[in-house]
C-alpha positions in Angstrom: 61.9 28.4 -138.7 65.4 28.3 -140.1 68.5 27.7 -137.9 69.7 31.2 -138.7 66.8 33.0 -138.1 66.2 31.3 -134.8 69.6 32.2 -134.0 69.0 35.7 -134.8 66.1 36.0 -132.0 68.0 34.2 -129.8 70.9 36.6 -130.1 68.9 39.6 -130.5 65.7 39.7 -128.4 66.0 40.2 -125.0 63.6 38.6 -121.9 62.7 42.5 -121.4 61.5 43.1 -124.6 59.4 40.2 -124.1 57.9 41.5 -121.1 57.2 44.8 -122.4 55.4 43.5 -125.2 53.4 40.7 -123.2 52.1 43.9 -120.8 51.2 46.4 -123.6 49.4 43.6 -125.4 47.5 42.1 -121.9 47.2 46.1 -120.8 45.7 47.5 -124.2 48.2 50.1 -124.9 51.8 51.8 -124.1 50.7 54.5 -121.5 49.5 51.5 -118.8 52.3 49.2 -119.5 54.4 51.7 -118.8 52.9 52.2 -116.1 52.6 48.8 -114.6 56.5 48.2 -115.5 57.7 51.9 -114.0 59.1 52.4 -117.4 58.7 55.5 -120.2 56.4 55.5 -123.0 58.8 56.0 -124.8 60.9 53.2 -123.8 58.3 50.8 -124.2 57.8 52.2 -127.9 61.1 51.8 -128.7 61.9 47.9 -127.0 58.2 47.3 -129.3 59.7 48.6 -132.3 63.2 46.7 -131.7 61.3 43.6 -130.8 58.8 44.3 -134.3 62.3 44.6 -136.2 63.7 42.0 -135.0 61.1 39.5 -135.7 60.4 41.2 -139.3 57.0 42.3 -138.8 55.0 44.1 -137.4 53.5 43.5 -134.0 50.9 45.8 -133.2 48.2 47.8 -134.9 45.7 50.2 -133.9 42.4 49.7 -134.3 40.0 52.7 -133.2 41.4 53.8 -130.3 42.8 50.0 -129.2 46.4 48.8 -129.7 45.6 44.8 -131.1 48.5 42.4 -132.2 48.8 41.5 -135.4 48.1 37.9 -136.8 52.2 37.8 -135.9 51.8 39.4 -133.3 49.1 36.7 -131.2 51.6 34.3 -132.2 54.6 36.2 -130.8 52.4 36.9 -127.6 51.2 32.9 -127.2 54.7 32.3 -127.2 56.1 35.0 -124.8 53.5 34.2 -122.6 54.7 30.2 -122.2 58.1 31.6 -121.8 57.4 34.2 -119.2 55.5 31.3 -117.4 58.1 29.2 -117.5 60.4 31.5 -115.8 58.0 32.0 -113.6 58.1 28.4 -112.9 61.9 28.3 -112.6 62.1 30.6 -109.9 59.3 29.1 -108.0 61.5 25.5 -108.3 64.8 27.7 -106.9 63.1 29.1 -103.8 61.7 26.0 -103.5 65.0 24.5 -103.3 65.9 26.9 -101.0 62.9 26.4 -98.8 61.7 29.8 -98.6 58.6 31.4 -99.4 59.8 35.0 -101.7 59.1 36.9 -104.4 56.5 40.2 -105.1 52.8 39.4 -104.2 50.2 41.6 -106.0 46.7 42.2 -104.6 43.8 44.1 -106.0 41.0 44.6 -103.5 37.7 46.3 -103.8 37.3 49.7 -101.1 35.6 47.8 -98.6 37.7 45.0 -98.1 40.8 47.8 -97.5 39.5 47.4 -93.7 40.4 43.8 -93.6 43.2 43.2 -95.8 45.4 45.2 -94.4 45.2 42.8 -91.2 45.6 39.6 -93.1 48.4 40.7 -95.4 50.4 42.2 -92.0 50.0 38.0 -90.4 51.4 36.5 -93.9 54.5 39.1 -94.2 55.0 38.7 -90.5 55.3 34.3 -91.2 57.3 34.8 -94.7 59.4 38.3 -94.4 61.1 38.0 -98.0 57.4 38.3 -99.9 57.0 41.7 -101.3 53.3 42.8 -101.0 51.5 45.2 -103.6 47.9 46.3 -102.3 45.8 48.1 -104.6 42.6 49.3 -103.7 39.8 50.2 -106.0 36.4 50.1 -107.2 34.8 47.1 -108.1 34.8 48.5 -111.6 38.6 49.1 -111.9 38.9 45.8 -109.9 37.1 43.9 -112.9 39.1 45.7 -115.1 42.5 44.7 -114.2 41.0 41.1 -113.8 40.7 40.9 -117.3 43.9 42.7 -117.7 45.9 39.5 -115.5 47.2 42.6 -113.5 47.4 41.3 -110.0 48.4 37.5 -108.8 45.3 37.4 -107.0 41.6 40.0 -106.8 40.1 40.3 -103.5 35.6 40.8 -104.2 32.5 40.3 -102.7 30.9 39.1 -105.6 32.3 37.2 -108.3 31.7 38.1 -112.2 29.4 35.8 -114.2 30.8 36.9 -117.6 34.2 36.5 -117.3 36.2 32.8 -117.1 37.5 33.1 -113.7 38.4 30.4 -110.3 37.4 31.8 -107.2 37.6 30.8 -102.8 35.5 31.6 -100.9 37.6 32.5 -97.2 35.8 34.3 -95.0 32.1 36.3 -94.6 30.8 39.2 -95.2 28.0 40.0 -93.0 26.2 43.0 -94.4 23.9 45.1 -91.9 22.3 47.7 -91.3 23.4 51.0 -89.5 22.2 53.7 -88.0 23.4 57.1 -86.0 22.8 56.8 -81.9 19.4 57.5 -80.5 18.1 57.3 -83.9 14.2 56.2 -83.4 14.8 52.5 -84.5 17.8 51.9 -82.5 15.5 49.7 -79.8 12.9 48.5 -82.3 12.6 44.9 -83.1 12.1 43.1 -86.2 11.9 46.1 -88.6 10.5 45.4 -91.3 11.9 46.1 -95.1 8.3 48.1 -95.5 9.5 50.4 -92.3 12.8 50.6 -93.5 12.3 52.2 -97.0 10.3 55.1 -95.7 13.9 56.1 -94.1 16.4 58.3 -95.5 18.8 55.8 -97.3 22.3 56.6 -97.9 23.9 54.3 -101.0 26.8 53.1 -102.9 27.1 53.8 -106.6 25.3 51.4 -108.8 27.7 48.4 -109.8 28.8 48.1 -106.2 28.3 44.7 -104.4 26.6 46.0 -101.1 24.2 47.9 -103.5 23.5 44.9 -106.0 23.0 42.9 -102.6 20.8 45.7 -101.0 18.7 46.7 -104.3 18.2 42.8 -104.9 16.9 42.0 -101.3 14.5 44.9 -101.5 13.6 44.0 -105.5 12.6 40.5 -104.1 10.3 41.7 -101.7 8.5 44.1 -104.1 9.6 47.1 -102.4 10.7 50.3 -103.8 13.8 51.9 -102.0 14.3 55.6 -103.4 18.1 56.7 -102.4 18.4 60.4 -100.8 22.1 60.6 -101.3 24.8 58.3 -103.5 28.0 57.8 -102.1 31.0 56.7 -104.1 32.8 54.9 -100.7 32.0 53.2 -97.7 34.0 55.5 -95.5 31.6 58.3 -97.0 28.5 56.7 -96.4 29.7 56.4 -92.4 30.1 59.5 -92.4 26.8 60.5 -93.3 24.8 57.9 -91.4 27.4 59.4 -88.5 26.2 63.3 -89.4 22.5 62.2 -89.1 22.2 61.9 -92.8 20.6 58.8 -93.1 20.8 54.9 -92.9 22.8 52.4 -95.1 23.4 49.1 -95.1 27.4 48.4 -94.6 29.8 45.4 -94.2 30.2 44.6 -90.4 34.1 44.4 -91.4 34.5 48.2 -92.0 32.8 49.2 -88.7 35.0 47.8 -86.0 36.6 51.5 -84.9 32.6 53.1 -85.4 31.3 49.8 -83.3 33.9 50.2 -80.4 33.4 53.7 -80.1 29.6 53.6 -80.3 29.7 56.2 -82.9 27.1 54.2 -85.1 24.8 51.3 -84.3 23.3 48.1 -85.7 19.5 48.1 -86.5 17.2 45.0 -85.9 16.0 44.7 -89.1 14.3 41.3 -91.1 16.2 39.8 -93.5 19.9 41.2 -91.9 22.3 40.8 -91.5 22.4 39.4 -95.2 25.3 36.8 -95.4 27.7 37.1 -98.1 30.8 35.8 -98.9 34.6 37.1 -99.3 36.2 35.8 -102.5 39.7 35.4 -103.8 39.9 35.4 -107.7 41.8 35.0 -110.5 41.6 34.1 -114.1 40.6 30.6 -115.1 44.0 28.6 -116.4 46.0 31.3 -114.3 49.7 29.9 -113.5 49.8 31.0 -109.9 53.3 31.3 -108.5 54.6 30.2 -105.3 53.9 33.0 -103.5 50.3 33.2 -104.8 49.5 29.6 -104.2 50.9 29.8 -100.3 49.0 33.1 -99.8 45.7 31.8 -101.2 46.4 28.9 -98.6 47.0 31.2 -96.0 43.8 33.0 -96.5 41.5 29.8 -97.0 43.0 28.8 -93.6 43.6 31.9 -91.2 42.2 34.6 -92.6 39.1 33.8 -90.1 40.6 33.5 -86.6 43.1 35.9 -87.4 40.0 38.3 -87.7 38.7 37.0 -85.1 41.7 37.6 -82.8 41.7 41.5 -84.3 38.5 42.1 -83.4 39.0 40.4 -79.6 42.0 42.5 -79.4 40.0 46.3 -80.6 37.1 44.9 -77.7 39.2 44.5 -74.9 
């Protein structure tokens, strides 16, 4: 590259453009960059076009129904990318400088972990006041989705993919069991067995979900057919039904602390539960994790459990 024309981008292309570009590329398209940077779709068009002017080519092609860069284009994203990071990395060193922990901290949780998070999130803010939290909460499906998107600093799962490049932490567990309305006709057996349990009215999450990949694998292993009465798409749905008498399910001990307390559902006595997974944190293998990121995944390694703990002594007494 010539001294003029480097001088050209320099005077010309702006950090925004860059960041604009970098989203619609990582996003797949205009509509959910603009969306993810609270901007037009028409702004974002037109900072693209300025941007593909600028540079003298184009940047982006569609392909299908996809938006792909161009040969240019990978090489203009490669590049945005390291200087994005390395801004990133400039303002970690400032507040660093200044010896406080600040900035926006984005989460993306699947449903059932909306009825811990919530808890954990509340402890950090309450230690470091200048972070800026952003919870989403989702399916496991739109959860893997912005994964591969890099949407969030950090994704919040019970299971964690096989076919994508990521680093996960385990922090805390999640003890699946299964529940039951009161005075239901198991409620003081012992040692149900999985054989017993499948004659039952079962009450499930849509296929894809971890509690039902768990469930359906348990039951798979033991050469036991389980035939669902009624697919739920949510955990607070399925309570509801188990509550109405609709059936029994198997849920995450997490989301039943309120149902628990209030004795509106119990916990059956049943081989093989509870089954013992684990909570993960997750993010893309080769990630640049910010400050913020880095002393919130700390934070969850090494509180998340007795500040749970603590919640739950506190909802008891």
């Amino acid at each position: 590259m010539t001294y003029s024309m480097a001088n050209n981008l320099i005077r010309h292309v702006t950090l925004r453009q860059l960041q604009i570009f970098e989203a619609v590329v990582r996003l797949g398209g205009y509509t959910r960059a603009a969306k993810t940077l609270h901007l037009t779709q028409p702004t974002v068009s037109m900072q693209i076009k300025k941007l593909s002017e600028t540079i003298g080519h184009p940047l982006l092609e569609q392909i299908g129904r996809h938006i792909q860069p161009t040969a240019v284009g990978r090489d203009v994203y490669s590049a945005t990318q390291d200087i994005l990071s390395r801004l990133v990395m400039l303002g970690d060193s400032a507040s660093e400088i200044e010896g406080i922990i600040k900035g926006e901290l984005r989460i993306a949780v699947i449903t059932t972990a909306k009825y811990f998070m919530p808890h954990l999130l509340g402890s950090f803010i309450a230690q470091h006041p200048q972070v800026k939290p952003r919870l989403t909460v989702t399916n496991r499906a739109k959860v893997l989705e912005r994964l591969k998107s890099n949407e969030d600093d950090l994704l919040i799962m019970g299971q964690v993919p096989q076919d994508l490049e990521v680093q996960s932490y385990p922090f805390i567990n999640n003890e699946l069991v299964v529940v039951a309305p009161p005075n239901h006709p198991l409620e003081d057996v012992n040692s149900i067995t999985l054989e017993q349990l499948s004659q039952e009215r079962f009450l499930v999450r849509e296929k894809g979900s971890g509690t039902r990949q768990a469930v359906d694998r348990l039951f798979a292993e033991q050469d036991i057919k389980i035939t669902p009465y009624m697919e739920l798409g949510s955990s607070e749905a399925i309570k509801q039904g188990v509550m109405a008498g609709l059936g029994l399910s198997v849920l995450s001990r997490h989301n039943l602390r309120l149902e628990l307390a209030g004795k509106h559902i119990v916990i059956l006595n049943v081989n093989g539960f509870p089954l013992i997974r684990r909570w993960y944190a997750v993010h893309l293998k080769n990630k640049q994790l910010t400050r913020v990121t880095r002393t919130f995944l700390d934070f969850l390694l090494n509180e998340s459990d007795h500040i749970l703990n603590d919640a739950l002594n506190k909802q008891d007494s």
